[in-house]
N, C-alpha and C positions, 0 to 999 in steps of 0.2 A: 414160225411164230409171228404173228401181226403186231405190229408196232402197238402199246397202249401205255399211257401217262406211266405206268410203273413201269416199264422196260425199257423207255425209250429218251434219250437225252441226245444235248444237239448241240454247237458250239455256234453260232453264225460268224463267220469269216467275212469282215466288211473292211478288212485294210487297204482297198485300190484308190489312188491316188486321182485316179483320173485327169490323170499328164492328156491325155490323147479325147477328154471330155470338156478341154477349156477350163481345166484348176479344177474343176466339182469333183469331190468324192463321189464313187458310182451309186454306193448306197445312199446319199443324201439327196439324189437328182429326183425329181419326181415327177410319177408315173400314173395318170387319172386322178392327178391335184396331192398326192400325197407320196410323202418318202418312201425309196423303196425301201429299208430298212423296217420302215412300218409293216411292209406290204410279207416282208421276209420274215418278223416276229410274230405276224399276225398266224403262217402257213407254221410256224414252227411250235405254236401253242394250239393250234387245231390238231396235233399230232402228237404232243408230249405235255399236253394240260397245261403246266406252269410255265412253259413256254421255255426258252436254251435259257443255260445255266450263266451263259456268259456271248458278248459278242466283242469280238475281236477288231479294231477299230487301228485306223489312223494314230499312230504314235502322238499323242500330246493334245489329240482333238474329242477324247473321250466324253468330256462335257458337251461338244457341241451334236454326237452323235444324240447320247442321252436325250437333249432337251430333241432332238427329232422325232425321237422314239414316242414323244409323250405318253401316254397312257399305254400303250404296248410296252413299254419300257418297264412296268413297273412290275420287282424282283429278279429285274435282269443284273448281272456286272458286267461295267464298260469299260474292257481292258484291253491295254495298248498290245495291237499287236504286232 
């Protein structure tokens, strides 16, 4: 069966700390001027319409994910994971 907005859901896994990045979470570093997080929500709503259900984030930094996310973010939950 081919992946389509009604079969397919996704969770985005963004909790690395990036101890071994200089403190920067890996998903907040950015990649041709923009977060990768953007760049991960962006491939995940070209694949499943409304884009993941939920992305899993840095314990206690979910707000800070969120506001990276900007406009890709929106009907995402930003939960600790």
């Amino acid at each position: 069966m081919e992946p389509s907005p009604d079969t397919t859901g996704a969770i985005v896994v963004a909790a690395g700390a990036g101890r071994r990045m200089g403190g920067v979470p890996k998903a907040l570093l950015h990649f041709d001027g923009e977060p990768l997080v953007v760049r991960a929500l962006r491939t995940v709503r070209a694949v499943c319409g409304d884009g993941p259900g939920a992305v899993a984030c840095i314990p206690g930094r979910t707000a800070e994910f969120g506001e990276a996310a900007g406009e890709e973010g929106r009907g995402v939950r930003f939960v600790n994971g």
